[in-house]
N, C-alpha and C positions, 0 to 999 in steps of 0.2 A: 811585520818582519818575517824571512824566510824562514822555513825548518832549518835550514844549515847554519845560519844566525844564531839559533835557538841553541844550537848542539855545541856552538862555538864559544858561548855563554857558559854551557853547561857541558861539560864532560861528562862522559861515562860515569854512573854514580860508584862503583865501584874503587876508584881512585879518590874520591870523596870524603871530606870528615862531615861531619853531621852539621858544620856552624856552615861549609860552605852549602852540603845537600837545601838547608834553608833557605839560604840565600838564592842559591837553583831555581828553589822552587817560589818565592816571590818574584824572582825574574820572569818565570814562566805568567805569573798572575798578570804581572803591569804589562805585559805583550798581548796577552789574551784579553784586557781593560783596551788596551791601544788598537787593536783589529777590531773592537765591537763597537767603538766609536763613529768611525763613517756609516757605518748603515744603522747605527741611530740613525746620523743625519740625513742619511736618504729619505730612509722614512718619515722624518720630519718635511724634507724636501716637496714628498711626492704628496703628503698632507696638504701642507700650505697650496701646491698647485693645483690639488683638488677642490680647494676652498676660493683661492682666486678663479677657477673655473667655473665654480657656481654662482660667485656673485656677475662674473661676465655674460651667465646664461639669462641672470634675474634682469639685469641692464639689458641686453639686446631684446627683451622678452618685452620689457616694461617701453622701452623706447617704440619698438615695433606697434603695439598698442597705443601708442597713446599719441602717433602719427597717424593710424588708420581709424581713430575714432576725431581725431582734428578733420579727415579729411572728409568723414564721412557727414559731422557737422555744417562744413564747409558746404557740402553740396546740398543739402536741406535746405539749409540755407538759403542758398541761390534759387531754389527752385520758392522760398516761399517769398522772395525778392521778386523772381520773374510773374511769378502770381499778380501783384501788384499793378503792372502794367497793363494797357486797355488792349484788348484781345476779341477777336470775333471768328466763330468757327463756324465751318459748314462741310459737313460729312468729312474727310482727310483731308479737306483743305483750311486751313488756320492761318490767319494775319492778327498778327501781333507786334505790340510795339515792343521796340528792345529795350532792354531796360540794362545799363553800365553794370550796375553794383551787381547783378544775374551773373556776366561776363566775368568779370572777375573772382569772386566767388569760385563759379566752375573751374578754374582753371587754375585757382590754386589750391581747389578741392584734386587736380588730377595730378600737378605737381608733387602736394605731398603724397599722395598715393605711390605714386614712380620712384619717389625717393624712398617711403617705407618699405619697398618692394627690393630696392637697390642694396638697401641695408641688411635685410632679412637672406637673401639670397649669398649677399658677401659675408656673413659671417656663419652660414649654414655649410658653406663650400659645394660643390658640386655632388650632388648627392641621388644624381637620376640613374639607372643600371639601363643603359640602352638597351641591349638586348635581353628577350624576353628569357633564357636559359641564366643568365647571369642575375639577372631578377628571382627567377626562380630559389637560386641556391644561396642567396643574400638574407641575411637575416630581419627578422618582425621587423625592426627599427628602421630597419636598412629597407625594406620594403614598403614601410609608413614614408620613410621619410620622400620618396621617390611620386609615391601616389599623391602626398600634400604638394609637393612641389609644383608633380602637373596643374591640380586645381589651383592654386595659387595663381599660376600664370592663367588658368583662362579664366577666374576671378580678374584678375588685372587688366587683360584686354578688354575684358565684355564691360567692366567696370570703368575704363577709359575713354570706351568708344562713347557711352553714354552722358560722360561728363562731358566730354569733348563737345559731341556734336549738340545737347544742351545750354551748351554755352554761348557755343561762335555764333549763333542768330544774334544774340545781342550786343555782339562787339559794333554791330552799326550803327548810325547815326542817321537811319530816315524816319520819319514817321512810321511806318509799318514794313512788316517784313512779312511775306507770304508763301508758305510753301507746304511741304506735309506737317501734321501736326506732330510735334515731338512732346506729347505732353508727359509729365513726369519724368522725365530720362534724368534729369538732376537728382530727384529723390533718390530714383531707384539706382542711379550709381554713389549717392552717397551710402543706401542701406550695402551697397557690395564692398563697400569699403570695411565697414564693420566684420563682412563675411572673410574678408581676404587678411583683416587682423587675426581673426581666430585660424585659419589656414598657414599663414606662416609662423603663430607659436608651435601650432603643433608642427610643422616641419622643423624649424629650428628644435625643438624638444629630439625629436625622432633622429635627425643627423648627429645631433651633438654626442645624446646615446650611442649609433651608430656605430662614430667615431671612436669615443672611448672602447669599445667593445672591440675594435679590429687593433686597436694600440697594445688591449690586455692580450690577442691573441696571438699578436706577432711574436716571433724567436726574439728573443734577447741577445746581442751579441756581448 
């Protein structure tokens, strides 16, 4: 309620008997009780959003992982599936027979990769400082989160190409397939998958901060 509310309540104590001045002045108390009420509840507000904030961090965090560790099994996998099949090598040239369950495998070893990737970036928000002055004057977090990102993505290419091109040899259906040796490239993009799990907690960690950090420094209107 407004001061002029107040005075309107309360007159001049001068004109006052002592049963009204009391009266006055419990007036005054249940108004000062009634303005401090909403910013309890803000601060209750801004609690609780703080709190669903961090179980949202724990969820994207835990999901994030534990798509890049499916994926990176996924390609292990595959490659100890492609193993299996009869193979003959001579200096970079390798004929090997394809082998289905290899094919698949890889390639939804890259899948979930693309999608861990999809998720982690959608919910981190854009978080790169293009230019290098703007970088500069961006803060730890804001600077972390910009450096994981880059890594991230060329974790995910280089970890993609690998799956990828480990794979499609054996999406065929001849007796042998012959060309340069791609040995391991499953493995080694299922261990990247692992590397680009731990790449995007810490970017998602570093934006989220970030975030919070430019929200507390904005003007309040």
């Amino acid at each position: 309620m407004k001061s002029r509310d107040r005075r309107h309540l309360c007159p001049s104590l001068a004109h006052q008997s002592v049963s009204q001045a009391q009266h006055c002045r419990a007036a005054h108390t249940l108004l000062a009780l009634h303005a401090s009420i909403p910013k309890h509840r803000r601060r209750g507000g801004g609690w609780r959003s703080r709190a669903m904030a961090r179980v949202e961090a724990v969820v994207v965090c835990l999901l994030v992982l534990a798509m890049d560790a499916a994926a990176g099994v996924l390609g292990i996998h595959a490659e100890k599936a492609q193993s299996q099949g009869r193979h003959l090598r001579i200096l970079f040239i390798e004929c090997r027979q394809p082998v289905r369950r290899a094919y698949e495998l890889g390639i939804a070893a890259a899948a979930v990769l693309a999608a861990s990737h999809a998720i982690a970036n959608a919910a981190g928000g854009c978080a790169c400082s293009c230019s290098g002055d703007k970088l500069r004057r961006a803060s730890p977090n804001r600077q972390m989160a910009s450096f994981a990102l880059v890594l991230t993505w060329m974790v995910l290419v280089v970890g993609l190409a690998l799956l990828v091109l480990g794979a499609l040899p054996n999406r065929k259906h001849k007796l042998a397939d012959c060309g340069v040796a791609r040995h391991r490239f499953l493995s080694i993009g299922g261990v990247l998958c692992f590397a680009h799990a731990l790449f995007c907690v810490v970017y998602y960690a570093s934006a989220s901060a970030a975030a919070r950090e430019e929200r507390c420094a904005a003007p309040h209107g």
